[in-house]
SELO-198172 format. One record per residue (C-alpha): residue in three letters; x, y, z. Coordinates in steps of 0.5 Angstrom, whole numbers, plus 500, padded with zeros to 3 digits. Layout:
% SELO-198172
alaXYZ ...
This chain:
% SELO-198172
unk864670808 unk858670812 unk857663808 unk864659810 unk862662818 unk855658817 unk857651814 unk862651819 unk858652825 unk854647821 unk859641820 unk861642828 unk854641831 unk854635826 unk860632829 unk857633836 unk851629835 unk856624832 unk860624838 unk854622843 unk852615843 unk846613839 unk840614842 unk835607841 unk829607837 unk822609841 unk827610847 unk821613850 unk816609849 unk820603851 unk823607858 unk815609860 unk812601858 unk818599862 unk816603868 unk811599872 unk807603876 unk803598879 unk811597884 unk810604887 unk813604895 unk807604899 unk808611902 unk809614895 unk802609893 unk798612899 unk801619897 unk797619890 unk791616893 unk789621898 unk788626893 unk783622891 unk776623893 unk773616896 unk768615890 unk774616885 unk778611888 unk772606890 unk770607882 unk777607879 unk783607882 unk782600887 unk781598880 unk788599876 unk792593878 unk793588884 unk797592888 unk793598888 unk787594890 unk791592895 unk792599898 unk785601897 unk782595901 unk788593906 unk791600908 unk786604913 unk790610914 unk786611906 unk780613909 unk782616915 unk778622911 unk770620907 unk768625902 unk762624900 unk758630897 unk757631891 unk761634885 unk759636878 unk764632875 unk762625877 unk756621873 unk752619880 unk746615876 unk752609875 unk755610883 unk750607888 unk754613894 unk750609899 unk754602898 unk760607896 unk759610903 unk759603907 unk765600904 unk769606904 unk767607912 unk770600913 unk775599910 unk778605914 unk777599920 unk774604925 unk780609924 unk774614920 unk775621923 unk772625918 unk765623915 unk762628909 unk756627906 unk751631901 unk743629900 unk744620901 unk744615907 unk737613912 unk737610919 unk740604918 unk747607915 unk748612919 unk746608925 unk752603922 unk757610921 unk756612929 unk758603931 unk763603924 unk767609926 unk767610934 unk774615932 unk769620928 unk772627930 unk768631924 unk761629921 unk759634916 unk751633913 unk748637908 unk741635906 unk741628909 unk734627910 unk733620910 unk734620917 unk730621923 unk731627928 unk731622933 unk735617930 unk740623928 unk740625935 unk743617937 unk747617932 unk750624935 unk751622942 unk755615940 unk760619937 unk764623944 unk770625941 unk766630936 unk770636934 unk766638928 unk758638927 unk754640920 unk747639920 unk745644913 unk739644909 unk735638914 unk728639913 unk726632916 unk724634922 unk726637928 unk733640930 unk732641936 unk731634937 unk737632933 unk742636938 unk738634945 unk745633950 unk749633944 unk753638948 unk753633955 unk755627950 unk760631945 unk764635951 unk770636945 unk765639940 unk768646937 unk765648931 unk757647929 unk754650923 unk746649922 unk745653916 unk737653913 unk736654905 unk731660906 unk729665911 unk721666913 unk720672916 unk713670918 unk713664922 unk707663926 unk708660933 unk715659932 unk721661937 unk728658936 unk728658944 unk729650944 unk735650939 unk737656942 unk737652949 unk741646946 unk747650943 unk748654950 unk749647953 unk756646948 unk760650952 unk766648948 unk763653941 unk768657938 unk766656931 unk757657931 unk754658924 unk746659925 unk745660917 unk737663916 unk735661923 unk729663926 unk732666933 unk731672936 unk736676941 unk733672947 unk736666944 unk742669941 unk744671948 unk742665952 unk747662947 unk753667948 unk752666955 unk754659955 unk759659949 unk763663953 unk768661948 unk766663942 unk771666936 unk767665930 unk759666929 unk755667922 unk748669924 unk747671917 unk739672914 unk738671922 unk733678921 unk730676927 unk736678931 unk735685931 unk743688932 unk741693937 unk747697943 unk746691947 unk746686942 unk753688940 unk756689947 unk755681948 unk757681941 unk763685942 unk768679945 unk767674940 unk772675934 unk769675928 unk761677927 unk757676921 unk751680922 unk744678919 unk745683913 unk752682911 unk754680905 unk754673903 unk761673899 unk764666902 unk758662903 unk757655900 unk751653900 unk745655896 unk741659899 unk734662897 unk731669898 unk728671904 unk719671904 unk717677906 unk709675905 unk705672911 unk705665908 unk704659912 unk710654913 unk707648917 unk710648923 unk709639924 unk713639917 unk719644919 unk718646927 unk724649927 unk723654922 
């Protein structure tokens, strides 16, 4: 009995499939050969492209057919945004970041808002950044040491509609000098990080007063992160006496801030505070140990540290 039910439900799957249209051979492959991707509307096109990185695009997608590289080229809403840290995943020896830098920034036809960059450009791109992108909002720069600091500082100074300031791991000289009347020049500036890569306990002869002085002049601050930096609680003061608007603020590995009552009454209005022991849970940046012997660390070099 059991085997009659069976082969009846056998015999009507059967005649099911048999009722369906027969499907064409390699139907599949056919529908996905037909499909042209290359005539994708132009919003659906830019949509796949902005989750690219400038340099994927640059080196692989602008290169996929005609209307793609049209897009790349002819569409500056694309390079509102240029992302050119480095990724773990990209063959930098055959990338030139420099030139994919420049082409990047111009083709966003002065609209650029935001520029990133790890570890490449000298003067003369960043000189060429500060006239190519009037419109820059965020400048994000970690170990860009090509640049001199009072190169830097003209470059900074061109861009008044700065919101966002990053100058991490600069060991090209004085970071006093890259932010001289950046706060009167950049009046929409909100958020400045300035993260060192170590913190040096005994540095002879050196203050964070000049630097300290600079910042206190960016009354727009709600965001300051001063990683491993030198200042004492005279800076720190001065600061959050002119950053009235502080919300956030990262002294960690800062050791010569001392928290004591006073330090964390003038803390106390700002929102969130990371104070120089706290842990370095969150932090992206490399970061070494802090030197704890005498040792000396040229103030021509690095006056700043």
């Amino acid at each position: 009995m059991a085997t009659s039910s069976s082969t009846h439900h056998r015999r009507t799957r059967l005649i099911g499939q048999a009722q369906q249209p027969p499907e064409p051979v390699g139907n599949g492959e056919e529908e996905e050969e037909a499909r042209d991707w290359a005539e994708l509307p132009v919003d659906a096109l830019l949509a796949v492209l902005r989750r690219l990185d400038a340099v994927d695009i640059l080196t692989g997608a602008g290169h996929v057919c005609r209307p793609w590289r049209r897009a790349t080229r002819e569409e500056p809403e694309l390079w509102r945004r240029v992302d050119m840290r480095r990724r773990a995943d990209l063959p930098y020896d055959n990338v030139d970041l420099q030139v994919a830098a420049r082409a990047a920034v111009s083709r966003g036809a002065g609209r650029c808002e935001a520029f990133w960059a790890e570890a490449f450009g000298d003067d003369d791109f960043f000189l060429f950044l500060a006239d190519a992108a009037p419109m820059l909002k965020s400048l994000r720069l970690i170990s860009c040491n090509g640049i001199l600091p009072h190169r830097m500082n003209e470059v900074i100074r061109k861009l008044p509609l700065l919101e966002e300031l990053e100058l991490s791991h600069y060991h090209q000289g004085s970071i006093t000098t890259c932010l001289t009347g950046v706060g009167a020049a950049c009046p929409l500036l909100t958020s400045l990080r300035l993260s060192h890569d170590r913190f040096y306990y005994f540095r002879p002869g050196v203050t964070g007063g000049s630097e300290a002085a600079e910042i206190a002049a960016m009354p727009g601050l709600r965001s300051l992160e001063l990683f491993a930096n030198s200042l004492g609680n005279g800076d720190l003061a001065a600061i959050l006496d002119g950053c009235r608007r502080l919300e956030h603020l990262d002294i960690r590995h800062c050791f010569n801030v001392t928290m004591d009552g006073e330090m964390r009454a003038r803390c106390a209005r700002v929102k969130t505070v990371r104070m120089p022991e706290d842990s370095m849970e969150g932090y992206d940046l490399r970061y070494a140990s802090p030197v704890r012997d005498c040792v000396y660390y040229s103030s021509v070099m690095y006056p700043d540290f």
